[in-house]
N, C-alpha and C positions, 0 to 999 in steps of 0.2 A: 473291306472298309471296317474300320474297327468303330467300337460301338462309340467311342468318346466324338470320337472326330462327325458320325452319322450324327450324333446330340446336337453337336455347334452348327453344324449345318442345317438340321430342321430347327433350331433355336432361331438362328438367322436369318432365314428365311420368312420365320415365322414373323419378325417384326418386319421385315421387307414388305411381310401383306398389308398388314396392319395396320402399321405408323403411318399418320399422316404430312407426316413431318418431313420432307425431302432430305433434309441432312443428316436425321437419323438411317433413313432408308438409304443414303451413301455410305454412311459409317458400316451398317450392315451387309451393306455389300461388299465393301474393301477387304472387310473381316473374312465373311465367306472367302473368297476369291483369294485369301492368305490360310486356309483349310485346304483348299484344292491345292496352294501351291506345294505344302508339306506334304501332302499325302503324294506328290511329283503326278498330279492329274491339270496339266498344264493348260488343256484345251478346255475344262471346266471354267479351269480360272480363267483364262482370255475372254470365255463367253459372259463370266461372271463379270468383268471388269468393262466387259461393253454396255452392261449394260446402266453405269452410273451416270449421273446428271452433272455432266463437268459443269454447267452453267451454275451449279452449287455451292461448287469447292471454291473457297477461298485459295490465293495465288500459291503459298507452300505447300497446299492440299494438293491443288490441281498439278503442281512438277512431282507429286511423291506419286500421284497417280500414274500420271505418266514414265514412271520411270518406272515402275511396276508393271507397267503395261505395255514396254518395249521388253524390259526382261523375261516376262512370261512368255510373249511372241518367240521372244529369241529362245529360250529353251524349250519350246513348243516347235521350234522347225522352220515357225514361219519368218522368214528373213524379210518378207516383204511388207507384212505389218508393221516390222518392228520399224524398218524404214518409215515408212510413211508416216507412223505414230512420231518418230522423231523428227519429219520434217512439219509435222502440225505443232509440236511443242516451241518450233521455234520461229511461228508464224506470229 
């Protein structure tokens, strides 16, 4: 892992502890979980992306989420998240 990418991740992380702010603490994770996607550590990000507060995200938030979160599934293997993630986007 290269050093820049280890920075943004203990960076964001680090307001994940932090903030008390829920939206922040979304923003920071989407972020993260957009580190894991370039560095192609897919399963990071899928964990990283589970664990945001949909009930947060306003409506454009919550489909950019989700669509980041079928993609990662899908290039992570798992075919059946990805499913499922999309059949709760259109619930």
């Amino acid at each position: 892992m290269s050093k820049d990418y280890e920075k943004l991740i203990l960076n964001y992380e680090r307001i994940i502890f932090l903030s008390q702010d829920n939206k922040q603490k979304n923003q920071a994770l989407l972020q993260k979980a957009n580190v894991f996607k370039e560095m192609n550590d897919f399963d990071r990000a899928s964990r990283t992306l589970e664990r945001v507060q949909e009930y947060e995200l306003n409506e454009i938030e919550l489909k950019e989420y989700y669509y980041q979160k079928i993609f990662i599934y899908y290039l992570n293997g798992n075919f059946s998240k990805a499913a499922s993630t999309i059949e709760t986007m259109y619930l």
